[in-house]
MARKE-481141 format. One record per residue (C-alpha): residue number from 1; x, y negated, z. Coordinates in steps of 0.1 Angstrom, whole numbers, plus 5000, padded with zeros to 4 digits. Layout:
! MARKE-481141
SITE, seq, x, y, z
SITE, NUM, X, Y, Z
...
***
This chain:
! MARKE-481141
SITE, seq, x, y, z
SITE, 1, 5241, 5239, 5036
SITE, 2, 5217, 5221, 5058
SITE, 3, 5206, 5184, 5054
SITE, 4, 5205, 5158, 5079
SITE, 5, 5174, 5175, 5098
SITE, 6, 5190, 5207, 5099
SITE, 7, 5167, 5225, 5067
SITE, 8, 5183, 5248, 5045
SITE, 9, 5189, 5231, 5011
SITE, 10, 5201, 5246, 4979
SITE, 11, 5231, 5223, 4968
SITE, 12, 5265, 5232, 4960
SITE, 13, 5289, 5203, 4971
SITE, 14, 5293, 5180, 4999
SITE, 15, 5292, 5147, 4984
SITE, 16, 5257, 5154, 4968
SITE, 17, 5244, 5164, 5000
SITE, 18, 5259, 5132, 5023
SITE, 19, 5241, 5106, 4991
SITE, 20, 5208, 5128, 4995
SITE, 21, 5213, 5127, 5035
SITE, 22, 5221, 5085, 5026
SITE, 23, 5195, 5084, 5005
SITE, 24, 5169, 5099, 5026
SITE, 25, 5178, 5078, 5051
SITE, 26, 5178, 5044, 5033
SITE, 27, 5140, 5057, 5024
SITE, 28, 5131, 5055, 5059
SITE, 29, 5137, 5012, 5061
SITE, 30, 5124, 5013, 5022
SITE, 31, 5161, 5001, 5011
SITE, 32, 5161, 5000, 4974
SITE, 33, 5170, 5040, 4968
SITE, 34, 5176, 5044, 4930
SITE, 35, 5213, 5029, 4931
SITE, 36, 5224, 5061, 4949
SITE, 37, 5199, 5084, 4938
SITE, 38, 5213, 5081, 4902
SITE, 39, 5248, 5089, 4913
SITE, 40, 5233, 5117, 4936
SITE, 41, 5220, 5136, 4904
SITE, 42, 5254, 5123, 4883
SITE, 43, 5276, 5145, 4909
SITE, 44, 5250, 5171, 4908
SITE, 45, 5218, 5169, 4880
SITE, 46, 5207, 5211, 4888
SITE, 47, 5203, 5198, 4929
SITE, 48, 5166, 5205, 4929
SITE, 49, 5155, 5183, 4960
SITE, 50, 5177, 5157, 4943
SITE, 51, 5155, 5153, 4915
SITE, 52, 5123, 5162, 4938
SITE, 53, 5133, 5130, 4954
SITE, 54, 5139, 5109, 4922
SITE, 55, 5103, 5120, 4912
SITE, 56, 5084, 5112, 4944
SITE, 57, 5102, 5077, 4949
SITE, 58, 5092, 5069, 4912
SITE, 59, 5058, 5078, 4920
SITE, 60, 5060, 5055, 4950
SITE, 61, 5058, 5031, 4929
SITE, 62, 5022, 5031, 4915
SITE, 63, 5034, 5023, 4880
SITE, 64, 5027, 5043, 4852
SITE, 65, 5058, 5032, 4836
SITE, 66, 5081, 5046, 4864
SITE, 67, 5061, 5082, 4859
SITE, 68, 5084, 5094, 4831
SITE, 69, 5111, 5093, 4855
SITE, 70, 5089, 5119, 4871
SITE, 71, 5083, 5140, 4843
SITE, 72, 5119, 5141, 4834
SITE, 73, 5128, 5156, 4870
SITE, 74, 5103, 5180, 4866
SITE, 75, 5115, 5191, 4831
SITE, 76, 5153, 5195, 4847
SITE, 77, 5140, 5212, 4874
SITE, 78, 5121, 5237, 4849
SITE, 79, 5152, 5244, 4833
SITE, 80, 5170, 5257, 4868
SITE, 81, 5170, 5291, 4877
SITE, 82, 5139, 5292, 4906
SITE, 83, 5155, 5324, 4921
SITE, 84, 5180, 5302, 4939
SITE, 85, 5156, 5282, 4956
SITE, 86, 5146, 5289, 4988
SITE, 87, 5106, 5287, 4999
SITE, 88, 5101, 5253, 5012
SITE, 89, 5123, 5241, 4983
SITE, 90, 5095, 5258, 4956
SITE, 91, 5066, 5242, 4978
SITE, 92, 5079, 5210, 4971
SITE, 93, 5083, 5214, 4933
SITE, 94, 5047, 5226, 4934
SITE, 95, 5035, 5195, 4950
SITE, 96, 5057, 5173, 4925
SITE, 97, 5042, 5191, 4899
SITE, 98, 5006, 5182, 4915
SITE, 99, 5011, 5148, 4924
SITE, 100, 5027, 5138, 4888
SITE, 101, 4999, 5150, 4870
SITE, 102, 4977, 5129, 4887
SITE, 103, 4957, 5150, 4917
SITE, 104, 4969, 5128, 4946
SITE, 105, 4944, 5146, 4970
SITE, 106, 4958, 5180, 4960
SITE, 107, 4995, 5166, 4967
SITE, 108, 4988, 5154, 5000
SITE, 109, 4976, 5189, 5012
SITE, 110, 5004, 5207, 4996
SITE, 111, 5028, 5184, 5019
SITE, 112, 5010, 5184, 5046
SITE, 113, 5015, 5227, 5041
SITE, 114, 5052, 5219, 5041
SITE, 115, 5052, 5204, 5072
SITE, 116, 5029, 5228, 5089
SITE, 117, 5057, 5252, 5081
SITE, 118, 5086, 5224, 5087
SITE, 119, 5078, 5194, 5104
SITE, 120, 5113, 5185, 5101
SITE, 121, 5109, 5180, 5067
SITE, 122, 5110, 5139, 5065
SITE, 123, 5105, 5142, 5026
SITE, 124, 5074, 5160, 5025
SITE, 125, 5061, 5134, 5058
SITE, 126, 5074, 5100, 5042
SITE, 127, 5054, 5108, 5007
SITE, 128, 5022, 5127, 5027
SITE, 129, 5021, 5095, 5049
SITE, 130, 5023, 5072, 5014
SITE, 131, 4998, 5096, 4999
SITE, 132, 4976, 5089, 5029
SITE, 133, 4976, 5054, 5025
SITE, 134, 4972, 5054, 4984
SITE, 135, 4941, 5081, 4993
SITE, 136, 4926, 5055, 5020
SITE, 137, 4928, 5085, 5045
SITE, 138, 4932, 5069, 5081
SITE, 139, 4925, 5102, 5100
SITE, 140, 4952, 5119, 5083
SITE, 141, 4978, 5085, 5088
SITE, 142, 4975, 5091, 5121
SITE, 143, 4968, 5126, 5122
SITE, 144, 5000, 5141, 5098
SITE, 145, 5026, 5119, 5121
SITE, 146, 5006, 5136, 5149
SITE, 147, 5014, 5174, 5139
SITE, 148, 5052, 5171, 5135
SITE, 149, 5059, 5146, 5161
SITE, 150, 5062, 5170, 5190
SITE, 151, 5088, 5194, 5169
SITE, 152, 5113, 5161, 5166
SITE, 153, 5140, 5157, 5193
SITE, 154, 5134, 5120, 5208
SITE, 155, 5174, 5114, 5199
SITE, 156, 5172, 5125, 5166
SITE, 157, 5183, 5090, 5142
SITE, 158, 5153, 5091, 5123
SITE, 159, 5127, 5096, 5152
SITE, 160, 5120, 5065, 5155
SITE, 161, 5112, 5057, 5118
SITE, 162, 5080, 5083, 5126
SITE, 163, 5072, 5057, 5157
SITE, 164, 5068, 5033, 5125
SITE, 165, 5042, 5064, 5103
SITE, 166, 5023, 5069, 5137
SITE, 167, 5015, 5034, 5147
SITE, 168, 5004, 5027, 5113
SITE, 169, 4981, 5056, 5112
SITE, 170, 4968, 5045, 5145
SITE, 171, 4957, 5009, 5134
SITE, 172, 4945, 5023, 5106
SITE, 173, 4922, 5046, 5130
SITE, 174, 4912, 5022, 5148
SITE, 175, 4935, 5025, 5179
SITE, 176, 4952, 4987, 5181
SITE, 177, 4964, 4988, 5216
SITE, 178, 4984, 5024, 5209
SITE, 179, 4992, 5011, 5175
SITE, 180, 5013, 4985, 5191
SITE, 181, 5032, 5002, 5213
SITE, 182, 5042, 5026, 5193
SITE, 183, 5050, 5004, 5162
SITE, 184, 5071, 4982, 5192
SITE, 185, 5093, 5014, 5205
SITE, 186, 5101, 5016, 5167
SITE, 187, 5112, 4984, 5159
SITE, 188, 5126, 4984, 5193
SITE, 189, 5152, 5016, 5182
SITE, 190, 5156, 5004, 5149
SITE, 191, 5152, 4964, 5141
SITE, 192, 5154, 4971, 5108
SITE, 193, 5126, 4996, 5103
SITE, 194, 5103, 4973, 5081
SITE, 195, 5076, 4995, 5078
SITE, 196, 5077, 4993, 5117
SITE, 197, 5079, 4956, 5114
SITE, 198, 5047, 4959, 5093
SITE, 199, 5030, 4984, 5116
SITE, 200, 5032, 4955, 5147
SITE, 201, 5019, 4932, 5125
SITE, 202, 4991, 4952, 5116
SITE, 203, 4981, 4959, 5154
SITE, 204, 4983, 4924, 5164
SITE, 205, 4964, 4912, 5134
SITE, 206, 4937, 4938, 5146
SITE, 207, 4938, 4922, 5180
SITE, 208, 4934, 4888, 5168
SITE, 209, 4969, 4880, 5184
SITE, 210, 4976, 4854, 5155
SITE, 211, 5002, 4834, 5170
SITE, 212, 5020, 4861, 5183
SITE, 213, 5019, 4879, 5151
SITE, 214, 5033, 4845, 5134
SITE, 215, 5060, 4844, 5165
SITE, 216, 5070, 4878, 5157
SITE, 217, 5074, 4878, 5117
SITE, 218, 5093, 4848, 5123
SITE, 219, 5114, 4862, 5149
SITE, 220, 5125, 4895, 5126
SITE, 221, 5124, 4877, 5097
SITE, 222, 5162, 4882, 5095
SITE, 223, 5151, 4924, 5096
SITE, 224, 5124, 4921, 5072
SITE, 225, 5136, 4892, 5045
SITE, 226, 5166, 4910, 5030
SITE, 227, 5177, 4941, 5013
SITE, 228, 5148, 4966, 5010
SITE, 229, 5116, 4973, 4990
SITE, 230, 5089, 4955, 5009
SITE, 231, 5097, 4918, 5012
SITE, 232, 5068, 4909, 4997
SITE, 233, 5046, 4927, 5020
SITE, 234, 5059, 4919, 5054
SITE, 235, 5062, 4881, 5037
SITE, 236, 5020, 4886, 5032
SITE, 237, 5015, 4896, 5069
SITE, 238, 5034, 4864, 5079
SITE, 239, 5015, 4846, 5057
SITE, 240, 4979, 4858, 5069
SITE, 241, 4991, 4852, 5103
SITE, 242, 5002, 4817, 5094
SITE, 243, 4965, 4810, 5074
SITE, 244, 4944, 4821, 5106
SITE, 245, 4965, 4796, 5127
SITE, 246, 4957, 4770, 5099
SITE, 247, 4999, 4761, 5090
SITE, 248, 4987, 4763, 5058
SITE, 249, 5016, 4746, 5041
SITE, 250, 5042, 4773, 5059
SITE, 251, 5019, 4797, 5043
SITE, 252, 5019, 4789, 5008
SITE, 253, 5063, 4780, 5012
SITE, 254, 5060, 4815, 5025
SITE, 255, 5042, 4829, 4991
SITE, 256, 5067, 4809, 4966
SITE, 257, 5096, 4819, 4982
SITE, 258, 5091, 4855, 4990
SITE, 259, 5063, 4868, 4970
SITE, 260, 5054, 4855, 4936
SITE, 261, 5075, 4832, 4915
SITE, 262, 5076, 4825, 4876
SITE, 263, 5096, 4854, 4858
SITE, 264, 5099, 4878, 4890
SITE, 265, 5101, 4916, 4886
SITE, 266, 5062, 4924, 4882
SITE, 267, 5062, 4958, 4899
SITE, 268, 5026, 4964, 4908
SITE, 269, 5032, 4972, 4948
SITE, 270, 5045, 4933, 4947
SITE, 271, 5017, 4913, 4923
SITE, 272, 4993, 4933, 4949
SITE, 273, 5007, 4910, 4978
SITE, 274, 5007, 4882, 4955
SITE, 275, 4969, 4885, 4944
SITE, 276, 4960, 4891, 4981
SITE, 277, 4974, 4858, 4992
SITE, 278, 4958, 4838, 4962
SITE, 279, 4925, 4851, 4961
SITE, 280, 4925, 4840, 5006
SITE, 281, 4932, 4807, 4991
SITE, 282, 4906, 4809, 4961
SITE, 283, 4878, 4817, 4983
SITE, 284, 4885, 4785, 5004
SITE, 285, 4891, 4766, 4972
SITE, 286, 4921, 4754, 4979
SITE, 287, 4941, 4742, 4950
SITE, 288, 4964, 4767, 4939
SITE, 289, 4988, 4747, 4916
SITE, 290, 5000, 4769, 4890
SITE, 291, 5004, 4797, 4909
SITE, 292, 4973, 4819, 4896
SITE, 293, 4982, 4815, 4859
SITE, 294, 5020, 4825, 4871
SITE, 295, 5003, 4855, 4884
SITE, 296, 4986, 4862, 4852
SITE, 297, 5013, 4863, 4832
SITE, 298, 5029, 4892, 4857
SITE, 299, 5003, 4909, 4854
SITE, 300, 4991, 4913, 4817
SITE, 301, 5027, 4929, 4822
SITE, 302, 5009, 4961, 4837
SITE, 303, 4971, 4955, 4836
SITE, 304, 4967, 4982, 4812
SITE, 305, 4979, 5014, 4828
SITE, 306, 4945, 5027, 4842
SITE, 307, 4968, 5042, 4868
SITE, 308, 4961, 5034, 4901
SITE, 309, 4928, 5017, 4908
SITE, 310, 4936, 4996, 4938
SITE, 311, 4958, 4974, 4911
SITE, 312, 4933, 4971, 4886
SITE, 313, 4912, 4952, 4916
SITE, 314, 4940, 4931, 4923
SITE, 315, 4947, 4918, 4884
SITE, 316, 4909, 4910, 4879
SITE, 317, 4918, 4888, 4913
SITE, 318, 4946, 4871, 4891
SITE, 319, 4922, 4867, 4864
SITE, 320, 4891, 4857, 4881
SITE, 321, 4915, 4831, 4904
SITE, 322, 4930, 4820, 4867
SITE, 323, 4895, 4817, 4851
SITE, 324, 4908, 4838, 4825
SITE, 325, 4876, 4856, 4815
SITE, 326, 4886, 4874, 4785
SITE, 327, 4919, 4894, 4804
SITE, 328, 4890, 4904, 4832
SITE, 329, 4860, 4913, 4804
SITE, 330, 4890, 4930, 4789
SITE, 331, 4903, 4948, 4818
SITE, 332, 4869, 4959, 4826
SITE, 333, 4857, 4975, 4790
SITE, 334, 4890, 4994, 4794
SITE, 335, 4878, 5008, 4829
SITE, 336, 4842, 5010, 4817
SITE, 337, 4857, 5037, 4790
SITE, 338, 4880, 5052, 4815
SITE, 339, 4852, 5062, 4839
SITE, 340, 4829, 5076, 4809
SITE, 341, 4857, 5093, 4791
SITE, 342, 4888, 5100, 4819
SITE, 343, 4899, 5137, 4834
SITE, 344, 4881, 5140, 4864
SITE, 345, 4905, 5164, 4879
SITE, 346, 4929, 5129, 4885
SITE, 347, 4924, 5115, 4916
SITE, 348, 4929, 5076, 4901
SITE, 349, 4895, 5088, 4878
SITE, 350, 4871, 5092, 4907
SITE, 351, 4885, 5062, 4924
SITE, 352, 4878, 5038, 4895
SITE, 353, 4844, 5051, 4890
SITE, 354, 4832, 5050, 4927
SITE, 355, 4856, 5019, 4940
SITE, 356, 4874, 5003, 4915
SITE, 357, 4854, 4994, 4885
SITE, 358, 4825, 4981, 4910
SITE, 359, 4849, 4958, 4929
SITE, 360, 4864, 4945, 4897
SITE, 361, 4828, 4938, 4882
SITE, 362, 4819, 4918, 4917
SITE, 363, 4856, 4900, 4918
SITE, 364, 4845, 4887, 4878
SITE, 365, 4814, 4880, 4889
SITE, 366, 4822, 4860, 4917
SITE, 367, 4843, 4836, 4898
SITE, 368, 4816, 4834, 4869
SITE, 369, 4797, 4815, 4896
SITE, 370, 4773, 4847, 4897
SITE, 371, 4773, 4853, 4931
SITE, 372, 4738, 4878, 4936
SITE, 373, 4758, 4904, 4913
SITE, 374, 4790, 4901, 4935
SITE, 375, 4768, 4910, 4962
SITE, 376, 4750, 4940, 4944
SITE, 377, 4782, 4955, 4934
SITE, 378, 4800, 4954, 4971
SITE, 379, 4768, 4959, 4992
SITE, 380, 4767, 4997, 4984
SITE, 381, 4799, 5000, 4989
SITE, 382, 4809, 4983, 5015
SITE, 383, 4820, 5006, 5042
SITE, 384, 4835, 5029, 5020
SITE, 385, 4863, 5009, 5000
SITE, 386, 4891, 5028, 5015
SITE, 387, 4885, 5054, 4989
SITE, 388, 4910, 5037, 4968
SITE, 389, 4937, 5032, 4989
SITE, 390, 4948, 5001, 5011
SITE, 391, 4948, 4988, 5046
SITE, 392, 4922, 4971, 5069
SITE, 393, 4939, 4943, 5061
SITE, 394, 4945, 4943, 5022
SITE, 395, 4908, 4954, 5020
SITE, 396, 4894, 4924, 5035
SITE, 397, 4896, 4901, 5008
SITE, 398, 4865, 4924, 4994
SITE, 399, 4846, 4915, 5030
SITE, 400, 4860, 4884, 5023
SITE, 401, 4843, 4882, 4993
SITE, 402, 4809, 4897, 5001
SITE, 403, 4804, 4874, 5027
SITE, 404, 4814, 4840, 5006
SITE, 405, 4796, 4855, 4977
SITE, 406, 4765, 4858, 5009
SITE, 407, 4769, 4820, 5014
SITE, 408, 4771, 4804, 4981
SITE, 409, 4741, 4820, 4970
SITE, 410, 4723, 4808, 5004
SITE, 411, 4713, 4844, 5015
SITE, 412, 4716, 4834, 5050
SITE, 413, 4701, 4865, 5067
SITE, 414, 4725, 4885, 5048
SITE, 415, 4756, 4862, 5054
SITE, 416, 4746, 4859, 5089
SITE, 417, 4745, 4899, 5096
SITE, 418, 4778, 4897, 5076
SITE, 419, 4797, 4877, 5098
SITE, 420, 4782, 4888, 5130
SITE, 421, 4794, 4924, 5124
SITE, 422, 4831, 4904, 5119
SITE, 423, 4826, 4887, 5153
SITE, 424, 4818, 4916, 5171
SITE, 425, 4851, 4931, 5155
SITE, 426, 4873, 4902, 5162
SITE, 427, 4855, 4872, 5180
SITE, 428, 4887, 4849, 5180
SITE, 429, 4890, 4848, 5145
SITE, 430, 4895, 4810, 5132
SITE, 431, 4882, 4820, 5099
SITE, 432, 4851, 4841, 5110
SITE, 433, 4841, 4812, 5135
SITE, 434, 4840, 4789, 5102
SITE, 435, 4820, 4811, 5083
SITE, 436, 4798, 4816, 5114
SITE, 437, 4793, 4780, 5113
SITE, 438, 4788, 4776, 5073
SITE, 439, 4762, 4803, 5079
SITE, 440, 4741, 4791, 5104
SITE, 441, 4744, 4756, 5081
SITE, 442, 4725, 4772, 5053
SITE, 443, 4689, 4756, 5052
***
């Protein structure tokens, strides 16, 4: 049988194949896919790209809890005769195998050798282009959608979903004005594409098109509000856009409705959004209500998996906006150990020790008042933070950061360099006009 691109694939009855063929599809506009993923492997538990799939999407995630779903695929598929399984099917077990136990660099190339070999493959591209982005590789974003692209006919249903990979990968690379038209055609084919939705967002925020980014996230908010995986994350970009055009009360009704909210879900990918928002506001001191020791609470929930650096930042931000210094002390003794003592052959290992542990020491620091150790910690490192994952965007709370942390502590050469280097980048930024101004105010 062959699935909805036209690959080979080892399964032995129809219905299996249509719910992989749905649920493939339904991954494309992140739609929640583990309602027919279960009853895929129900009908048919031995189809081996069935429970390839049920691993990757529960790696997705981030959360170390959702990894034994993982590891149970893989033990199913250990127990299924590998002589029926044709080549590109193996490949992918091989890069399951990879990616579960922890090498996220290793994973990425092993899809990326699928698709040299079939670029039709949209598994291996949707997890390699989500591997890109959890690696902090921009060049490869771009470059991955790149390499298949041409082998895709222009009619095919799911060709415009890659419109969605490539114009992420091109803001992400620096290449706005491309990044917006191709993130447009997407959402154009498909209004539903939210990770399209999210690439024009991107590109406009790069362009300093604020309103129009607000305009637009309020225009397909009907596309982006309901019934898939990333709510919270286009909710975010509407936010920002709503903060730089200073509708600050639309911005926060935009964080309790959509993002974080007393006894929600705490899935890691989510409480990320949610810390990203707060710690905007904490900077400026506005008064965050309740809403950082709301955000605590969700996240004691899964501070401890040592699992995916870019989260441990974001719960110190939860902490450090809460002033709850013994969850961040604690949070950081536990990645102090994990550095000294953890397998260096996982990816998540060298991120903490290079990235994450030194951005979690400078977000503590910050809120201890301490702001000459905030800025020892992210000075060495600030150019390079994409090393543990994230956007432009998500990343710039740590500028953010540095260059407050700058200003309270009256370094104003340092602040001033800081925000000219923003400027120069995006000169019709409210936000780094005010700092511009606080900066040349320090005596």
């Amino acid at each position: 049988m062959k699935d909805l691109t036209g690959l080979e694939i080892t399964v032995h009855n129809q219905t299996t194949l249509d719910l992989y063929n749905t649920v493939i599809a339904d991954l494309c506009r992140f739609k929640n896919p583990v309602p027919i993923t279960i009853a895929m492997l129900e009908a048919e538990p031995d189809f081996v790209m069935g429970q390839v799939f049920n691993g990757h999407i529960n790696l997705w995630t981030t959360d170390r809890d959702d990894l034994q779903w993982s590891l149970d695929s893989l033990q199913r598929i250990a127990r299924i005769d590998s002589s029926g399984l044709n080549t590109r099917e193996k490949m992918h077990v091989a890069a399951l195998q990879t990616w579960a136990a922890g090498d996220l660099a290793k994973a990425a190339i092993q899809l990326d050798e699928i698709l040299i070999e079939y670029p039709l493959d949209i598994l291996a591209l949707l997890s390699g282009h989500q591997l890109d982005f959890f690696l902090g590789d921009a060049a490869n974003l771009r470059g991955r959608v790149y390499r298949v692209l041409p082998a895709w006919d222009k009619e095919h249903p799911l060709y415009g979903y890659l419109l969605g990979m490539l114009s992420f990968g091109q803001e992400e690379a620096g290449h706005y004005e491309q990044a917006e038209m191709s993130a447009r055609e997407a959402v154009e084919r498909n209004p539903q594409d939210v990770w399209g939705i999210h690439a024009v967002a991107h590109a406009l925020e790069m362009q300093n098109k604020y309103e129009q980014g607000a305009r637009f996230m309020q225009t397909y908010q009907q596309h982006w509000q309901n019934d898939n995986v990333m709510v919270s994350h286009n909710a975010i970009h509407h936010g920002l856009f709503l903060l730089e055009t200073g509708e600050l009360n639309k911005a926060i009704a935009v964080y309790d409705n959509l993002v974080h909210w007393a006894d929600i879900d705490p899935i890691p990918m989510a409480l990320v959004d949610a810390s990203s928002v707060l710690w905007r506001l904490y900077l400026e001191d506005e008064a965050l209500g309740n809403r950082a020791q709301t955000l605590t609470d969700s996240w004691k929930q899964k501070s401890d998996q040592l699992f995916y650096s870019f989260n441990d930042a974001h719960a110190i931000i939860a902490f450090a906006a809460n002033n709850d210094a013994q969850a961040a002390q604690t949070l950081i003794a536990e990645l102090t150990d994990y550095v000294a003592s953890g397998d260096p052959s996982v990816t998540n290992h060298g991120m903490s020790l290079h990235t994450g542990l030194p951005v979690c020491e400078a977000i503590f620091a910050f809120s201890q008042g301490d702001y000459n150790t905030t800025i020892e910690k992210l000075m060495p490192i600030k150019n390079t933070t994409a090393q543990f994952g994230g956007s432009h965007a998500q990343r710039d709370i740590f500028a953010r950061t540095l260059l407050e942390a700058a200003l309270r502590a009256g370094n104003k050469n340092l602040a001033l360099a800081l925000v000219n280097e923003r400027l120069m980048a995006r000169p019709h930024s409210p936000y780094n006009q005010k700092k511009w101004q606080q900066a040349l105010a320090i005596h």
